[in-house]
ROSE-4610 file (N, C-alpha, C; in Angstrom, 1 decimal, always signed):
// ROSE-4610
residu = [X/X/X/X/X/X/X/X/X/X/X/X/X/X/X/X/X/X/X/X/X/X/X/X/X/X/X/X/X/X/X/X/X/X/X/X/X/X/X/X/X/X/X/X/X/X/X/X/X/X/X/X/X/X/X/X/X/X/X/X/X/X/X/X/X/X/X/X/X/X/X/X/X/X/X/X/X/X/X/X/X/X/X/X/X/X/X/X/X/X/X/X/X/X/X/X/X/X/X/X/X/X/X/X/X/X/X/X/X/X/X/X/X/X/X/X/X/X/X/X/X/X/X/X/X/X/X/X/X/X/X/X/X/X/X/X/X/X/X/X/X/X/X/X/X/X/X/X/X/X/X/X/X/X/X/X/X/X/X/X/X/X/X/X/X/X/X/X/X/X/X/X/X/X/X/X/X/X/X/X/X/X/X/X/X/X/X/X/X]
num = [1/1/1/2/2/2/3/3/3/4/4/4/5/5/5/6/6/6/7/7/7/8/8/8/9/9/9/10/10/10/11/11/11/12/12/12/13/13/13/14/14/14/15/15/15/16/16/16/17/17/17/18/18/18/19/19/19/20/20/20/21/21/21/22/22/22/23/23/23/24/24/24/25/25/25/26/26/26/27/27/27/28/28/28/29/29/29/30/30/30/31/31/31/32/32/32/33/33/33/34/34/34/35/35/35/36/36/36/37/37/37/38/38/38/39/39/39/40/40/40/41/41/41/42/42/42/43/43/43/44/44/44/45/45/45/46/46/46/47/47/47/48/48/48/49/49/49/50/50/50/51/51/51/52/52/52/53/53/53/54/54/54/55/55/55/56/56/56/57/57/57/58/58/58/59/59/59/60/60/60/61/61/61/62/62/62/63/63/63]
x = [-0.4/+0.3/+1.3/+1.4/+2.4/+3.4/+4.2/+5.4/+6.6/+6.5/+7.9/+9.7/+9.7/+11.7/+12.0/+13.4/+14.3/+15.6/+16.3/+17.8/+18.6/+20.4/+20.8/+21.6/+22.6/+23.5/+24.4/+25.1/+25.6/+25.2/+25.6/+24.9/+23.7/+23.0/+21.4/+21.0/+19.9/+19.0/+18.0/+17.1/+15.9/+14.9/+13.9/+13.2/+12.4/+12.2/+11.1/+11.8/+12.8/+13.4/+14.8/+15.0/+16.4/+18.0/+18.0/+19.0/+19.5/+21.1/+21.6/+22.0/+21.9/+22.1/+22.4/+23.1/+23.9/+22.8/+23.0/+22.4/+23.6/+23.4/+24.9/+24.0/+24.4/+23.7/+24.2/+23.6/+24.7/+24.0/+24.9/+24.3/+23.8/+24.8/+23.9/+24.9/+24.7/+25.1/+23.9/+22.6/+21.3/+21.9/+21.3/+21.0/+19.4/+19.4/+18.0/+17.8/+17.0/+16.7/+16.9/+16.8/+16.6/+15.6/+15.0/+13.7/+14.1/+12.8/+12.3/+12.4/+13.6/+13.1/+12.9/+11.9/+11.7/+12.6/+13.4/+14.2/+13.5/+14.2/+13.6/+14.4/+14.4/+15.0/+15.4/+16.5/+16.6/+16.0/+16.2/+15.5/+14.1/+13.2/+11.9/+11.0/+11.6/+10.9/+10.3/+10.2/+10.1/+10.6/+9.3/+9.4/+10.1/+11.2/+11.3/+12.3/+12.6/+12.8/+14.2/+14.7/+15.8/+15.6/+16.8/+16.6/+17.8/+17.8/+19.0/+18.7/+19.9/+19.0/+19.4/+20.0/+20.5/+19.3/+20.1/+19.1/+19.5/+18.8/+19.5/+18.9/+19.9/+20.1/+20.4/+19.9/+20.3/+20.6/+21.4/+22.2/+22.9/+22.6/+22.4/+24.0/+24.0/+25.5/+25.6/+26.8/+27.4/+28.8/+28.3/+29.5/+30.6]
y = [-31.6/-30.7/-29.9/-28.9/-28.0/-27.0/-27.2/-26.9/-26.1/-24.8/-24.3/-24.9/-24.6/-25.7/-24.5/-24.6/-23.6/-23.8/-22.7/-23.3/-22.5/-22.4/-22.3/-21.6/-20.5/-19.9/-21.3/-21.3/-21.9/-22.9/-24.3/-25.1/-26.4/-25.8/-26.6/-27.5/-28.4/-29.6/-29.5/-28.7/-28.7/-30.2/-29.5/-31.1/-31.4/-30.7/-31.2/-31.7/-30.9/-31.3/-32.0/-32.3/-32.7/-32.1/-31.2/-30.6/-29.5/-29.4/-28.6/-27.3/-26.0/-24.5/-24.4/-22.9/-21.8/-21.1/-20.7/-19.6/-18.8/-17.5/-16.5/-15.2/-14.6/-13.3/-12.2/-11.3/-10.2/-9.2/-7.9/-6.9/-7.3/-8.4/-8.9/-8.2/-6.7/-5.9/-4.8/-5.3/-4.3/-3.9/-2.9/-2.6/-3.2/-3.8/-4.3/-5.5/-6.5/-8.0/-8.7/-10.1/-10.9/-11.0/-11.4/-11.6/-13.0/-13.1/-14.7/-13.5/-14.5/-14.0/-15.3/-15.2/-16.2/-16.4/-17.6/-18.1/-19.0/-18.7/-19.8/-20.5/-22.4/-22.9/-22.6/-22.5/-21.7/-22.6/-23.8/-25.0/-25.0/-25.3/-25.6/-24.6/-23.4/-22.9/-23.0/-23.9/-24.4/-23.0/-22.7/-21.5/-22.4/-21.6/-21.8/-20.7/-20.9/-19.6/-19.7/-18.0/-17.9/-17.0/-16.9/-16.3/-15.0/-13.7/-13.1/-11.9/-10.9/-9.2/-8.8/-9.9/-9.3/-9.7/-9.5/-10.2/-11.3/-12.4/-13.5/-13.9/-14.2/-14.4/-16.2/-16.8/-18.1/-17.9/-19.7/-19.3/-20.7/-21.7/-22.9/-23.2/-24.7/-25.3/-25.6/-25.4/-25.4/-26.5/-27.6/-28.6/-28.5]
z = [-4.7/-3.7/-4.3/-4.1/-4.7/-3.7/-3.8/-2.5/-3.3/-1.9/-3.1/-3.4/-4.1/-3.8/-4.2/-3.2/-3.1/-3.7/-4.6/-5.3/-4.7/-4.4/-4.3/-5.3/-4.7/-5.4/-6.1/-6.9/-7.7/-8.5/-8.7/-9.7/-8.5/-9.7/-9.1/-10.1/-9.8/-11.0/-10.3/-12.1/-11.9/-11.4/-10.2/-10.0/-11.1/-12.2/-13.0/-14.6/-15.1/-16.5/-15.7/-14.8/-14.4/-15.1/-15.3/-16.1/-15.2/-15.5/-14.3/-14.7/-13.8/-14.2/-13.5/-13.5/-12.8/-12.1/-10.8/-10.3/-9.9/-10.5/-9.7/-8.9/-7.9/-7.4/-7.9/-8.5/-8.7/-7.3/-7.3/-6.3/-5.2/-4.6/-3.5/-2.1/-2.2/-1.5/-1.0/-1.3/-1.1/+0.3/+1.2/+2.4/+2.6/+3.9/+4.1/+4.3/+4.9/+4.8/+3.6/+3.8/+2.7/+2.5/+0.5/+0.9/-0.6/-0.4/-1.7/-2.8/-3.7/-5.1/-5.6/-7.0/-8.3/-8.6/-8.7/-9.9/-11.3/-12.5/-13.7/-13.8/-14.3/-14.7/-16.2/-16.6/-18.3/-19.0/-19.1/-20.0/-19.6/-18.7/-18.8/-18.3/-17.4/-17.2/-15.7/-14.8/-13.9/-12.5/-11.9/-11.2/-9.5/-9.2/-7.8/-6.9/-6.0/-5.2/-4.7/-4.4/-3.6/-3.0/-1.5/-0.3/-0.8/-1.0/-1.1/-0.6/-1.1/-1.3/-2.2/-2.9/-4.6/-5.6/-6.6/-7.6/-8.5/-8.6/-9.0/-10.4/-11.2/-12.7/-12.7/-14.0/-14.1/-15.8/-15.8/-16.9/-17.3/-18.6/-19.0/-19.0/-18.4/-18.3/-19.5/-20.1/-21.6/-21.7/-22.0/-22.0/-23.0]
């Protein structure tokens, strides 16, 4: 079964490598609805979604 998972703005853990990232929005000032964008986990790659009207960038937690 394959089901979409959805991440949120700020820090998220991937369901598949368990490692945690940044999601930030930039330009999330469009005019217009929200719609699904692709997010990538930066480490594995692992496709899943966000609701915005910007455009969303990810970006590996650095201890």
């Amino acid at each position: 079964m394959n089901r979409k998972v959805h991440f949120s703005e700020g820090i998220n853990k991937c369901p598949r490598c368990g490692k945690e990232f940044e999601v930030t929005i930039i330009y999330d000032n469009f005019p217009g609805g929200r719609e699904t964008e692709g997010v990538w986990c930066p480490y594995c790659y692992f496709l899943g979604y966000i609701i915005t009207s910007g455009l969303p960038e990810t970006h590996k937690i650095t201890g």
